[in-house]
MARNU-814519 format. One record per residue (C-alpha): residue number from 0; chain; x, y, z. Coordinates in nm, 4 decimals. Example, Ala and Ser with C-alpha at 12.3 -4.5 7.8 and 13.67 -1.06 7.14 Angstrom:
- num|cadena|X|Y|Z
- 0|A|1.2300|-0.4500|0.7800;
- 1|A|1.3670|-0.1060|0.7140;
This chain:
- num|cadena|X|Y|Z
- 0|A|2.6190|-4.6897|-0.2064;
- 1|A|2.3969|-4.9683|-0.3468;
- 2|A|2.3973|-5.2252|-0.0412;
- 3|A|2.4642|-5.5706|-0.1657;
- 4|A|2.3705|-5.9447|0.0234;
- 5|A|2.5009|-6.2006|-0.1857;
- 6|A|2.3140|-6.5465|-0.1632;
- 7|A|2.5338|-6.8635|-0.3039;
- 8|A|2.8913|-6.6505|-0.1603;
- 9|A|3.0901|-6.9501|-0.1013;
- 10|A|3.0117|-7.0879|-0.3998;
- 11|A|3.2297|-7.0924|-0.7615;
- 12|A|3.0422|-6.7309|-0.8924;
- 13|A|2.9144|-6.6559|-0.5708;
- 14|A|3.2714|-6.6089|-0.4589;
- 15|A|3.3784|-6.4356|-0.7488;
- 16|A|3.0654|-6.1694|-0.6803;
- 17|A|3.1766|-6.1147|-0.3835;
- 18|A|3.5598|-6.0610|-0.5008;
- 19|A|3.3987|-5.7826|-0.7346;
- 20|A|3.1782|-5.6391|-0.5248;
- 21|A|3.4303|-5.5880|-0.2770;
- 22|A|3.6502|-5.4067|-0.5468;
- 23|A|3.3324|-5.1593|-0.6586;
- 24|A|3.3451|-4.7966|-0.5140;
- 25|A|2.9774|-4.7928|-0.5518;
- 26|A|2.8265|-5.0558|-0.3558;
- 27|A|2.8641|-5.2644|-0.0143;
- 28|A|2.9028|-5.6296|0.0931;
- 29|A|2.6362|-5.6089|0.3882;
- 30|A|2.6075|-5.9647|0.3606;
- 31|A|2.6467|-6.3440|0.2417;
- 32|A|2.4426|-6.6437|0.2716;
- 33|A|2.5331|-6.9695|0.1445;
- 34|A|2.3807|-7.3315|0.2399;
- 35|A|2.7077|-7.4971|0.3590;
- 36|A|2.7914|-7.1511|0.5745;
- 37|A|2.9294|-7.2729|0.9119;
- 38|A|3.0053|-6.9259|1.0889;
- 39|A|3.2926|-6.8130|0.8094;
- 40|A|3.3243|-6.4660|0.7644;
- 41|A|3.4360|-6.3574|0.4512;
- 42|A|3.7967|-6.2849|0.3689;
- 43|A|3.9267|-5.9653|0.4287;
- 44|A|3.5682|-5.8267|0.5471;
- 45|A|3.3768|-5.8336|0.8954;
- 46|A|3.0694|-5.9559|0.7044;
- 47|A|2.9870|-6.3393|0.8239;
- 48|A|2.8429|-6.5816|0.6004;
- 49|A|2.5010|-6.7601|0.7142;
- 50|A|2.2423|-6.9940|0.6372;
- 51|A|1.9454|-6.8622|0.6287;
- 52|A|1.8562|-6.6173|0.3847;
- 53|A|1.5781|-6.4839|0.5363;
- 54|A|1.6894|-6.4118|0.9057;
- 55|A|2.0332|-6.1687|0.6896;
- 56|A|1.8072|-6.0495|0.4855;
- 57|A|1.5650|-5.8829|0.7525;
- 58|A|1.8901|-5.8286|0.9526;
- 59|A|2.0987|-5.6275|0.6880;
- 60|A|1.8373|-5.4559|0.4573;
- 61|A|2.0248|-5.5010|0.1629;
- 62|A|1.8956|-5.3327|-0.2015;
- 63|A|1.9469|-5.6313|-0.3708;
- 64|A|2.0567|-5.9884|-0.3655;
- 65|A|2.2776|-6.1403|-0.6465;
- 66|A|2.1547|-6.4964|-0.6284;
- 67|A|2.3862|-6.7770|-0.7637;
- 68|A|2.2662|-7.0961|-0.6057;
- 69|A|2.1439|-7.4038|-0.7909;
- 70|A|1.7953|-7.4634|-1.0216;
- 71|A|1.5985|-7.6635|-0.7392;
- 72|A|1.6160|-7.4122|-0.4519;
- 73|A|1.5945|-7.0260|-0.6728;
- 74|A|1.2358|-7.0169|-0.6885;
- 75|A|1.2214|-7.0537|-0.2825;
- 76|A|1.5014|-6.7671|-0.2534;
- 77|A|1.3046|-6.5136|-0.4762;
- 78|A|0.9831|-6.5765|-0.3011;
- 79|A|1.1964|-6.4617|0.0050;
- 80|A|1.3576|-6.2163|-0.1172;
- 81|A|1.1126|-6.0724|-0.3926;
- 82|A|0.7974|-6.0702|-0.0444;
- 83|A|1.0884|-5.8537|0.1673;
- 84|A|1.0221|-5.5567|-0.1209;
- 85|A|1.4358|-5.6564|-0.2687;
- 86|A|1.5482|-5.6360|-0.5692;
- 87|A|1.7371|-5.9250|-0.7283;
- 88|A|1.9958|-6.0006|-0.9840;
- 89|A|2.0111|-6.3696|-1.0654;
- 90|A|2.2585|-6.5960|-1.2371;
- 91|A|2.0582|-6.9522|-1.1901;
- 92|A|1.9471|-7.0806|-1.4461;
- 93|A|1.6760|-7.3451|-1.5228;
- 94|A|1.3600|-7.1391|-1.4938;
- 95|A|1.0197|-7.2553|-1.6612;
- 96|A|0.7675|-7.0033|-1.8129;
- 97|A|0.5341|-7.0240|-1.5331;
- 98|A|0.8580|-6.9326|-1.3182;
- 99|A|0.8985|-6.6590|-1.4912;
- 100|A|0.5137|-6.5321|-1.4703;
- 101|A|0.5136|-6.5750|-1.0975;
- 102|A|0.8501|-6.3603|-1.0332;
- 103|A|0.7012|-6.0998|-1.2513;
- 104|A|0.3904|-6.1318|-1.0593;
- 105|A|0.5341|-6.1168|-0.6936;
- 106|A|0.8034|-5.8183|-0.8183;
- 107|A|0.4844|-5.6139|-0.9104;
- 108|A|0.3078|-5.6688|-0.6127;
- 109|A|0.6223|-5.5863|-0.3624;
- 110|A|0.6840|-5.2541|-0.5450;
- 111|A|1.0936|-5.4367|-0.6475;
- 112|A|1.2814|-5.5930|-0.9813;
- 113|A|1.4415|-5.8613|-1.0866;
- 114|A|1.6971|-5.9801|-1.2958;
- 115|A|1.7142|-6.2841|-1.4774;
- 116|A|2.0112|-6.2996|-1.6785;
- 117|A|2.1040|-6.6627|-1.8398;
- 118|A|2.4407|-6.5138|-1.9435;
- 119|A|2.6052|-6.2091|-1.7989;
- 120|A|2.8995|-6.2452|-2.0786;
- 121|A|2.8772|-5.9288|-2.2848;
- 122|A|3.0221|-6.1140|-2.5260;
- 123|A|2.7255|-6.3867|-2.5123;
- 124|A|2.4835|-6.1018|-2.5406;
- 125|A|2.6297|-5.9675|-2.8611;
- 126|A|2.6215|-6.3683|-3.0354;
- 127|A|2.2453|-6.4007|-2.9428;
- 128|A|2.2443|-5.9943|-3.1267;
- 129|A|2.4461|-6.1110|-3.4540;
- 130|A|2.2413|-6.4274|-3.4324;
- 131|A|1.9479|-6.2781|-3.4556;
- 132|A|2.0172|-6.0831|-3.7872;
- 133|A|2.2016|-6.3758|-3.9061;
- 134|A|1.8553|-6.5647|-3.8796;
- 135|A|1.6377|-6.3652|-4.0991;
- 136|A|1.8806|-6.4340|-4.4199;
- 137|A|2.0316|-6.7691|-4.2846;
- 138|A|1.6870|-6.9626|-4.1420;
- 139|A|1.8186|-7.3124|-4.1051;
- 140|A|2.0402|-7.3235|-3.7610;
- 141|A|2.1233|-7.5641|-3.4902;
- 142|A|2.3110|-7.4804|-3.1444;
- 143|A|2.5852|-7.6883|-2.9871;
- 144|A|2.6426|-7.5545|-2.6188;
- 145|A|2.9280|-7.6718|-2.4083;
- 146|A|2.9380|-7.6892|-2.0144;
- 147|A|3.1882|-7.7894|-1.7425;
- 148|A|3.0499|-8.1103|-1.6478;
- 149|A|2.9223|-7.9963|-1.2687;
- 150|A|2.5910|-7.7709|-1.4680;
- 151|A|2.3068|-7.9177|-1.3236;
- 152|A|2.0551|-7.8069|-1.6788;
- 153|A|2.0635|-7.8910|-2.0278;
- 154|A|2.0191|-7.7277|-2.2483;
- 155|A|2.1436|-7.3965|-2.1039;
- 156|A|1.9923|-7.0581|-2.0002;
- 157|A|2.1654|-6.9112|-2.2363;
- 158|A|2.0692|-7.1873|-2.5066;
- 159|A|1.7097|-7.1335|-2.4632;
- 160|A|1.7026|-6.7818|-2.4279;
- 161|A|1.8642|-6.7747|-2.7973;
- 162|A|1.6370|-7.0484|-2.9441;
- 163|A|1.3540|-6.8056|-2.8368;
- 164|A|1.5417|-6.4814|-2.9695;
- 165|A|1.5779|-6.6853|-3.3338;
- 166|A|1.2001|-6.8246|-3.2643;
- 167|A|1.0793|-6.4529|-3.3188;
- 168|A|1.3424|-6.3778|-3.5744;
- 169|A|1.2627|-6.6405|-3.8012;
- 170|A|0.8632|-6.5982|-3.7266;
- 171|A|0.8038|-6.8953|-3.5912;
- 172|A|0.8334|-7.2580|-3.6989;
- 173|A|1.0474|-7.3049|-3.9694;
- 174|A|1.1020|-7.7709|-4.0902;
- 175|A|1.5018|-7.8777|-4.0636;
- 176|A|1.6515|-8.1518|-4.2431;
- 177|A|1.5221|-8.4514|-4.4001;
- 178|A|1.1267|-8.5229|-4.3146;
- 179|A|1.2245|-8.8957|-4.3303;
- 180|A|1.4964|-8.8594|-4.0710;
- 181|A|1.5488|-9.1320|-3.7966;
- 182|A|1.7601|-9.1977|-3.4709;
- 183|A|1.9243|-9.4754|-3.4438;
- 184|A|1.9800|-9.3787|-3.1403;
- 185|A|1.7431|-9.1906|-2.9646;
- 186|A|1.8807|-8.7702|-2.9045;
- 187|A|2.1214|-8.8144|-3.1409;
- 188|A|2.0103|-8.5345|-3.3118;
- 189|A|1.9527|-8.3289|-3.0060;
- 190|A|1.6560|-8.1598|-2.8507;
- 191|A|1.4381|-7.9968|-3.0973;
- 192|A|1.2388|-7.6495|-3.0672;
- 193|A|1.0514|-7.4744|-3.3427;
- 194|A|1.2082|-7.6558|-3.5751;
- 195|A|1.5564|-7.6227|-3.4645;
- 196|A|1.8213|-7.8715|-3.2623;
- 197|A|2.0111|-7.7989|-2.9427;
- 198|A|2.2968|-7.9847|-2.8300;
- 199|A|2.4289|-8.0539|-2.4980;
- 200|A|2.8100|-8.0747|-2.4761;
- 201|A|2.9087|-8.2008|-2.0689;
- 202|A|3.2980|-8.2145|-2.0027;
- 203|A|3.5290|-8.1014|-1.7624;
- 204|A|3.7621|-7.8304|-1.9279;
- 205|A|3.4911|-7.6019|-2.0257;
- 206|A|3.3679|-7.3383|-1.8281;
- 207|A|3.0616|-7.2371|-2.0691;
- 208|A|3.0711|-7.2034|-2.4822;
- 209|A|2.7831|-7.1506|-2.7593;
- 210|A|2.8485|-7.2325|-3.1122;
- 211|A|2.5273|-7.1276|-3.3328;
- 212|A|2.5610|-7.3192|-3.6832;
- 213|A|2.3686|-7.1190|-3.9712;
- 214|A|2.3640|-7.3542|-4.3098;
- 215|A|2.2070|-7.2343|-4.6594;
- 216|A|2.3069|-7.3305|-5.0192;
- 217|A|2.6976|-7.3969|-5.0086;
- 218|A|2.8139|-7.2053|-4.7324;
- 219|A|2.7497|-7.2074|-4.3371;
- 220|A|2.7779|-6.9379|-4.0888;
- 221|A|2.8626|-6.9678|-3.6959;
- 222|A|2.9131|-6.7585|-3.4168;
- 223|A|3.0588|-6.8722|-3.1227;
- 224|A|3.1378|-6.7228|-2.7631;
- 225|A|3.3756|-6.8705|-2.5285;
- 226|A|3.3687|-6.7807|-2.1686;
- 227|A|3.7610|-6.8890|-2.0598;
- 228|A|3.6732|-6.7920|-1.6955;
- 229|A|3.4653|-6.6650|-1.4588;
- 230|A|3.5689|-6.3178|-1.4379;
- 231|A|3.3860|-6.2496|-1.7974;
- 232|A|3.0768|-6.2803|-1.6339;
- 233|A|3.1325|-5.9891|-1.3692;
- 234|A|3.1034|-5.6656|-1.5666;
- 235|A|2.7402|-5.8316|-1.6721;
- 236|A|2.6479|-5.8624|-1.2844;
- 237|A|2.7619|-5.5450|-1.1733;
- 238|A|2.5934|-5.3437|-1.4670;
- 239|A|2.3116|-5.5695|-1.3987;
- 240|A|2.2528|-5.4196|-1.0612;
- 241|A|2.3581|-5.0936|-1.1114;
- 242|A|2.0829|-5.0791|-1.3738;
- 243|A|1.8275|-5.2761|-1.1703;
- 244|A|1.7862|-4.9507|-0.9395;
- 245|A|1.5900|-4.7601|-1.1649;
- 246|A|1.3670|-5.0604|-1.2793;
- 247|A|1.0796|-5.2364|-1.1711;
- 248|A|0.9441|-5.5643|-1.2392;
- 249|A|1.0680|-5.8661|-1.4285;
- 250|A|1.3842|-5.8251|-1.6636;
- 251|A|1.4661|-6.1255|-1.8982;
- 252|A|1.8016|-6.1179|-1.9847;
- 253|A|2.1037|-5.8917|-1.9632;
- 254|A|2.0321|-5.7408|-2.3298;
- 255|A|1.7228|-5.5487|-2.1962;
- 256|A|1.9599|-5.3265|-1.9824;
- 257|A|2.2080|-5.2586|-2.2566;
């Protein structure tokens, strides 16, 4: 049984982890931790939910934490977790490069793994695959993402991640659009990276969507993933951990388990 503490429980994924978990014949709810935890217990379970990660953690020994809390507090919870020797699975987004090198840093030095996965959508995995072929023939693209209008980043994990993916696919810098361009109001044309725009789509009604635009000489291309609820993300974080077991050190992205 893989033993599982989920930090973020009584939040909108963190309550859907722990529905799945629950449901898994492989693994254990040991334990939950959530910031605005006042004593609940979670339903149908004797497992409480509490405060501070730290003092569960050390309690319940868990093999891994599924962390999904918010951008400005991760890093903190992975330094926790990541010093106790755990391995993690994480669905915040918002990370920075130098992030990045210090979780790979402190995994290899505690002997554990983790798991940074901006999308655990299977089907948001394949789109950044097809997108990546797409790029070598079709070089010119922009990305439109759309978020419910509570996301706390822009642009998106899952954004970035795939700007970087085309970034290597494309070999680097590659000039969009008219040299003599201008704004006439500044970000209209979106956040630029390597050459290409992303743009940031806030609303209530979406849960999360990625349109990637490919344009060449009288035709375009897109691929687009739509995630219509929550649940799409789950068989993403369960492989994710299930995987994580026989891995050390940092993992960027869901793709380098498939």
């Amino acid at each position: 049984m893989i033993r599982i503490l989920v930090n973020g429980a009584l939040g909108r994924m963190g309550s859907e982890v722990v529905r799945t978990v629950l449901q898994q014949k492989d693994m254990e709810l040991v334990g939950a931790a959530d910031i605005t935890a006042t004593g609940k217990t979670i339903d149908g379970t004797a497992v409480s939910c509490e405060t501070n990660l730290r003092q569960v953690l050390e309690r319940v020994k868990p093999d891994i934490v599924i962390d999904f809390t918010r951008p400005e507090v991760v890093m903190d919870n992975l330094r926790v977790v990541l010093g106790a020797g755990v391995r993690a699975v994480v669905g915040t987004t918002g990370f920075t490069e130098a992030d990045r090198q210090e979780l790979s840093e402190l995994a290899e030095q505690n002997g554990t793994a983790v798991l940074i996965a901006p999308n655990f959508a299977l089907g948001a995995i394949l789109m950044m695959k097809l997108a990546v072929e797409a790029a070598k023939y079709f070089p010119q693209v922009e990305i439109i993402e759309l978020h419910h209008d509570q996301k706390l980043d822009a642009p998106s994990g899952t954004a970035v991640l795939t700007l970087q993916k085309l970034v290597e696919a494309r070999g680097g810098y590659v000039a969009q659009g008219h040299p003599d361009e201008a704004e006439k109001m500044p970000g209209a044309r979106g956040a630029e990276y390597e050459g290409m725009r992303v743009h940031s789509v806030r609303l209530p009604g979406f849960v999360a969507s990625q349109e990637i635009i490919f344009g060449s000489a009288g035709e375009t291309l897109k691929i687009r993933n739509d995630s219509i609820n929550r649940e799409c993300y789950m068989p993403g974080v369960m492989l994710g951990c299930r995987k994580l077991m026989e891995k050390s050190g940092l993992i960027y992205g869901l793709d380098r388990l498939l």
